[in-house]
Each structure stands twice: as C-alpha cells, then as structure tokens.
C-alpha positions in Angstrom: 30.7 -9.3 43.9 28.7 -12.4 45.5 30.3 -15.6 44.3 29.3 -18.0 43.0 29.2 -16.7 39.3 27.2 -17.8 36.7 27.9 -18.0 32.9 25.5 -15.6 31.2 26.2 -15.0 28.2 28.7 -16.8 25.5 29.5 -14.3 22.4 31.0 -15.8 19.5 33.8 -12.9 18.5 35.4 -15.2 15.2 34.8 -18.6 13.9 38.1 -20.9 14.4 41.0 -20.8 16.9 41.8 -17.1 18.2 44.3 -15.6 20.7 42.3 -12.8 21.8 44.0 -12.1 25.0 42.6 -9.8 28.3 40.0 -8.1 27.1 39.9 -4.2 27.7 37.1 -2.0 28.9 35.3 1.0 28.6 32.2 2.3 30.0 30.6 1.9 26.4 32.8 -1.0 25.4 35.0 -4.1 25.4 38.5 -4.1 23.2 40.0 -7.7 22.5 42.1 -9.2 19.9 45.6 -9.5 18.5 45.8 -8.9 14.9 42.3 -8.2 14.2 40.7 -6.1 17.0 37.2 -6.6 18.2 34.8 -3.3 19.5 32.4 -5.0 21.5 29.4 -2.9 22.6 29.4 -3.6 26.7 25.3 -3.4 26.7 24.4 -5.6 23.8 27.8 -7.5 24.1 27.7 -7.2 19.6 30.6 -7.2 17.6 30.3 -3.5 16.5 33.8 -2.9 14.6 36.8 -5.1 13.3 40.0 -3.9 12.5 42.9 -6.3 11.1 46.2 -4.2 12.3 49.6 -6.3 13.2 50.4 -7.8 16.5 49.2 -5.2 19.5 49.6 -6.2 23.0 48.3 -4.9 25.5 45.7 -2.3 24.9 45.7 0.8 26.8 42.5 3.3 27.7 43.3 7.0 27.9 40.5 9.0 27.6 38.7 8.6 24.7 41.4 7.1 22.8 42.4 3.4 22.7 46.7 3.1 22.6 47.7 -0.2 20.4 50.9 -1.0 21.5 53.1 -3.0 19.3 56.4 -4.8 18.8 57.9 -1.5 16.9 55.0 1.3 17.0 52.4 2.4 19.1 49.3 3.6 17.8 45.9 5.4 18.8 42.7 4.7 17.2 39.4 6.8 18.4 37.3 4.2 20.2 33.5 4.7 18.3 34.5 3.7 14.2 38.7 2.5 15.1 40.2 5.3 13.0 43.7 5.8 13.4 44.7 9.2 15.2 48.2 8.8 15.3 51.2 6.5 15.4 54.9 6.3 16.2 58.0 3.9 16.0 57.9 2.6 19.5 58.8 -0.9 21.1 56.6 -1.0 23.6 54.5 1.9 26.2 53.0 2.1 29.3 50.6 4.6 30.6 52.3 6.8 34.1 50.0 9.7 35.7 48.6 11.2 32.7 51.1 10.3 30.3 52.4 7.6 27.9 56.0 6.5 28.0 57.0 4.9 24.9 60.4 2.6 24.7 63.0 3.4 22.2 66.7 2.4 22.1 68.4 3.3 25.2 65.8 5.7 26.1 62.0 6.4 27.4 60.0 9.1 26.0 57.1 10.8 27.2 54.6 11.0 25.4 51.0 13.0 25.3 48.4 10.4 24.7 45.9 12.3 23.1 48.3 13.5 20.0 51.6 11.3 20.2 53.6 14.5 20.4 57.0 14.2 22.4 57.1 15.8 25.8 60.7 14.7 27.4 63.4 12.0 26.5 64.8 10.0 29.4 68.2 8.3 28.3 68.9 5.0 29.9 71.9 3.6 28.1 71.8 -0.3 27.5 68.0 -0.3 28.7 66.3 -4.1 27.1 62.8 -4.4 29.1 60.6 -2.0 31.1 58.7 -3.9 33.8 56.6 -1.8 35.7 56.6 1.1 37.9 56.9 1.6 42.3 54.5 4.7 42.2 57.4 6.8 40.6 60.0 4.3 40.5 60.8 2.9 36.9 61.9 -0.7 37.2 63.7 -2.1 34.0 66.2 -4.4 32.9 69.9 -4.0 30.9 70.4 -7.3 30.3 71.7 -9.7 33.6 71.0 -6.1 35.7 68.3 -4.8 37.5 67.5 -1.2 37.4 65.5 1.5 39.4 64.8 5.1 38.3 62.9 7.8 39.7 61.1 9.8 36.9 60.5 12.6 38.8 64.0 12.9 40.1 65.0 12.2 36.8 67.5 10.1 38.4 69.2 6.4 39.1 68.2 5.3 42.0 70.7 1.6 41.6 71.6 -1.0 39.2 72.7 -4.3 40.4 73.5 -7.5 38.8 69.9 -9.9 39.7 70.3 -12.5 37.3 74.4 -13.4 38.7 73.1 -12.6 42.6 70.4 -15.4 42.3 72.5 -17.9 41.0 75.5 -17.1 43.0 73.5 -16.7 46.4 70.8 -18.9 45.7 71.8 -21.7 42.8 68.6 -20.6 41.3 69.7 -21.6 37.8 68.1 -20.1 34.1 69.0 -16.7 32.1 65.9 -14.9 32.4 63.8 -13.4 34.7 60.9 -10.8 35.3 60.1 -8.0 37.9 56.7 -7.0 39.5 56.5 -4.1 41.6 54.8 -4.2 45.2 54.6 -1.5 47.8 57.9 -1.7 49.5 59.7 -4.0 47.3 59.0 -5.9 44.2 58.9 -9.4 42.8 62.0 -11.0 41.1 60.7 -14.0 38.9 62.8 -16.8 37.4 60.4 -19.0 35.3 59.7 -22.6 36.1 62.5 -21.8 39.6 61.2 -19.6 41.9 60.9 -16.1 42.9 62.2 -13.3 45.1 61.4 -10.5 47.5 63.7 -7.8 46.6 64.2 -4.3 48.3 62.6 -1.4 46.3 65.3 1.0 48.0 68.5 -0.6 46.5 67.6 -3.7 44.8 69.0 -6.6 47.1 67.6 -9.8 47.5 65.6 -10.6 50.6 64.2 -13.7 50.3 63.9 -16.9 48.0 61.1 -19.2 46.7 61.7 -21.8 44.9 59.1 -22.7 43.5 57.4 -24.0 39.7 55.7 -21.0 38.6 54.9 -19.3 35.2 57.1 -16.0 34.8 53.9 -13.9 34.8 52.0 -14.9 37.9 53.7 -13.9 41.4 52.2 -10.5 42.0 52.2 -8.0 45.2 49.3 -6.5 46.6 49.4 -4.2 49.8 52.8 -6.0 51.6 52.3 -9.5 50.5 53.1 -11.3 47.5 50.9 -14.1 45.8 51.5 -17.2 43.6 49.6 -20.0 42.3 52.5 -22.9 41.3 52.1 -25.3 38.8 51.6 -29.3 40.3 53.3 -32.9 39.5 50.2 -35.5 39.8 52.9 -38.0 38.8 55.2 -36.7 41.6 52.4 -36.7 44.2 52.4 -32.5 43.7 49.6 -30.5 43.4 49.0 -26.9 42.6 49.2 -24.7 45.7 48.1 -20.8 46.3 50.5 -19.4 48.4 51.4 -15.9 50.3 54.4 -14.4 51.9 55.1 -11.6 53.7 56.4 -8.7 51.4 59.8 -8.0 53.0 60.8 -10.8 55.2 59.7 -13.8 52.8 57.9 -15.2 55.7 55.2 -17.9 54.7 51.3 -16.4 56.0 49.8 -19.8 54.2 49.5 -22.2 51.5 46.5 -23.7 50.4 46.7 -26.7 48.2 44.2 -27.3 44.6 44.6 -31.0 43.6 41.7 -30.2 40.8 44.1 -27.7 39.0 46.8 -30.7 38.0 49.5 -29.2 36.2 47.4 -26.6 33.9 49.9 -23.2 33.7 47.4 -19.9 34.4 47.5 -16.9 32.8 48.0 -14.0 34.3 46.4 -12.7 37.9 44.0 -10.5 38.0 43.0 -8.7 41.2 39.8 -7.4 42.4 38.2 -6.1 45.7 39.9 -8.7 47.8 40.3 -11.4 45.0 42.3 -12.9 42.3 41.2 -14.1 39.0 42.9 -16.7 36.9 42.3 -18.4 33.2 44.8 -21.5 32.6 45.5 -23.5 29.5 43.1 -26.2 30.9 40.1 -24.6 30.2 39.9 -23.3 33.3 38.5 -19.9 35.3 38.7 -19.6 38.6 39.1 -16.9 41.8 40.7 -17.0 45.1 40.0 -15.3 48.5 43.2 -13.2 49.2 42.9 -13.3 52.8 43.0 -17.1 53.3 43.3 -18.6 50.2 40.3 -20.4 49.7 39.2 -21.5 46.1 35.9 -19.4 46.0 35.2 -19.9 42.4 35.9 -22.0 39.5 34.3 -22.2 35.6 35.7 -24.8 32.8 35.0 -24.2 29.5 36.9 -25.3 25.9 39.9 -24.5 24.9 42.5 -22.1 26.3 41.2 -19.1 28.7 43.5 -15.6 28.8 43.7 -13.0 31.8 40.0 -12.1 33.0 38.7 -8.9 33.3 36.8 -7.3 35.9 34.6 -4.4 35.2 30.8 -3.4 36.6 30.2 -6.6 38.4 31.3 -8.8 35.6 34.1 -11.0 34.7 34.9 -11.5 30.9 36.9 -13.9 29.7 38.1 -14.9 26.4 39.0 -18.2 25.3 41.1 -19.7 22.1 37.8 -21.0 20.3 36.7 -17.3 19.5 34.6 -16.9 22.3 33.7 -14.1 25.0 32.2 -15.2 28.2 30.7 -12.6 30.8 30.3 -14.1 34.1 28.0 -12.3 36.7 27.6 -13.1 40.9 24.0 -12.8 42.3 24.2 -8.7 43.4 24.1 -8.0 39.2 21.9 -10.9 37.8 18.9 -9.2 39.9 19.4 -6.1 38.9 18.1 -4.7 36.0 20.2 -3.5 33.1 
C-alpha cells in the first residue's frame, strides 16, 4: 500500500446517526452494523441485504458462514440472502484453528462453525471475560485474576491476582483492566492509567507504563508493544505513539502528534508494517511501525470505528451512516 490514500468513494449505508462498527470482509463482500446488519457488495460497494437482529458484536468469517456474536447467543447466517443457519445461547465466541469457542458459565465450548454442534466442554470455574489467545494459550479473567490455559493440554497453565499486583506494586489505581496477547508475553491494560508487559509463562508483571490510554489500544506485534495516548492541550500534553520492547519494557521511541489533541481512537488495526486508527474526532489516520511517523491522516464527520484493511483498501465507517473506502496510488491505477 502506497500512502498517501485518497477518499474514493463515500456510500451512504442508513440515513441518521449509526454505530456501525469495523466493518468485516469477504472476498464478495463487506458486513457492518449493530442491530441492523448491512451486506455490502465489495465491487459495486451497494447495500445488497439488511437484516434487523439484536446487538451483535463482532462479526466473525468462517467459511461461507458469517458468526453474529451476541450478548447471550451466537448465531450463523449464510452470507448471499442473511438466512439464519443456526443459533445457540452463548455470551460471547471467538474463532481458534478451525473452530468456534463459545463462552457459557464457568466453561468454554467448542464449537463446529458450520452447524453449531458441540464438540468439547472446557470447565473453567469462576471464568468472567475471555481476552484472547497466545497461539494455544487461552487468556481470561475470574474477576481481580488473571488466567492462562493451554487448550491443547487441556490444562492451567497459572492464575494470579493482576488487578491487586498492579496496585500493590505499582499504585496503579482503578478495578478494571484488559489483556492483549503478544508473542512472548501479553499486554495488561488499566484504562485511562497505564499498561503492562506481563510474562506469558506465568503471568508476572515485568514492566509498567503509566500512561492515558483507552483500554482497547495497546497492542503487541512481533516483540514490541504499541500505544497511541490520549493528550492535555490545557496541560501542555499532546498525543504521543509510542513502542517498548516486549519483555523488558524498554522505551525504542516516542513520537509526539500535537494535531490529534485529546480525541480517544478506536481500536488499532495493523497491516503490512502499519497501524490504522479511527477516533471520536472525526479522524483516520496510519502510523509507520518502525519509527513512528504519522504517514497518513483523513477527517471526516462524525465519529470513525476500527478501519479495515482488505485488497488494498481501507474502509471505514463513521456515526453519520456512512462507508468510506480509501485507496493508495498502487490500486487507484489499476483496473477493477
């Protein structure tokens, strides 16, 4: 992708004010919405189908089949018309190799995508949040404490109080916190404090950040770990893309972005050596991993969600109702 982008194209999905988040794609389409769900055909970029369903977030692609995943049931819907195929209580899902776990009550089942039939029940007693997986490492939550659990062992690899051991060792204060996986350790967030480097092997803290960043937004990609803070104008403090060094915490550079102000971005998304970002400021914009540079930047109306990258093109949705595809110079000169 050859930067800088250009706005080509600015599809009104619905008239009024709409969350409709990341959008998802397909090789014949685009998926976006919350309670009404738009198919939008990825060559013509028309509204083909709507379908009013209750709160699903995210989407998930397996095959041929589009996985809604809700607060109490996950459901797949064929991706050509958006008839229903099946559907199951479920608080939540995530797709592992080439299967779906689905959350229930002190346990994770697996799932097979295609027909929502059970393969294999996991118990893990007093389980509140999955967060993401360390190849086959399970990371969750069970309330204050952090968990790890390898699915093929079909074991617990530790638990360990987080949420006391960052206010104890660190006086990072607040009751909540998030955890992003990395390579050889993940990402601890504590939203508006500061985040940690923490050991994928047993869970102990390595390192501290403090730092004023949205819950969602530090990220780990091949041994380093990312963030774009939130600034102060009034205190003199701007927004600043930083990187550290995986395990150690060690600071590789900081880049500061006086034009952001204090806007709070959505969540990162990474592609062939960048990182895309939407904020509630209107804006969308895309850093150089390697040295931090502001490469990119767009600002439209209203609120902008989590871009997507997919065939040279970044989409975007923003809280007007719109859909805008973004292209760099390699794909407006080619033909389509």
């Amino acid at each position: 992708m050859i930067f800088p982008l250009k706005l080509v194209k600015r599809v009104r999905v619905r008239r009024g004010p709409a969350v409709l988040g990341q959008p998802v794609p397909t090789s014949a389409a685009l998926f976006l919405g919350r309670h009404d769900i738009y198919r939008v055909d990825s060559n013509t970029l028309a509204v083909t189908w709507v379908k009013h369903h209750e709160y699903f977030s995210p989407f998930l692609v397996f095959g041929d089949n589009l996985l809604l995943v809700g607060f109490d049931e996950i459901k797949a819907l064929e991706q050509a018309y958006g008839e229903t195929l099946w559907s199951r209580d479920s608080t939540g899902g995530f797709l592992w190799r080439d299967q779906l776990l689905t959350l229930e009550p002190d346990a994770v089942v697996i799932i097979d995508p295609s027909t929502g039939k059970a393969l294999n029940r996991i118990e893990l007693p007093g389980r509140t949040s999955v967060h993401g997986f360390n190849g086959d490492v399970l990371l969750y939550r069970k309330g204050e404490v952090g968990a790890a659990y390898d699915l093929i062992e079909r074991k617990m690899l530790w638990e360990r109080p987080l949420l006391e051991e960052t206010i104890r060792q660190y006086q990072a204060p607040g009751d909540s916190m998030t955890l992003a996986p990395g390579s050889k350790a993940f990402v601890l967030t504590k939203d508006s404090v500061g985040f940690f480097g923490c050991s994928i092997e047993d869970g102990r803290i390595l390192w501290y950040q403090k730092a004023f960043v949205s819950f969602d937004v530090p990220f780990a990609v091949d041994g380093r770990v990312y963030a774009l803070t939130q600034g102060f104008p009034t205190r003199n403090e701007f927004a600043k893309f930083v990187c550290f060094d995986e395990l150690t915490g060690e600071k590789i550079y900081e880049t500061e972005h006086k034009e952001f102000l204090a806007y709070r971005p959505s969540r990162p998304t990474v592609h062939e050596g960048h990182v895309f970002f939407g904020s509630d400021g209107g804006f969308v914009f895309a850093f150089r991993l390697a040295d931090g540079e502001l490469v990119w930047r767009h600002r439209t109306t209203g609120q902008t969600w989590q871009p997507t990258v997919f065939q040279d093109r970044v989409y975007v949705t923003s809280d007007d109702g719109h859909l805008l595809v973004f292209e760099g110079k390699r794909s407006i000169s080619a033909k389509r």
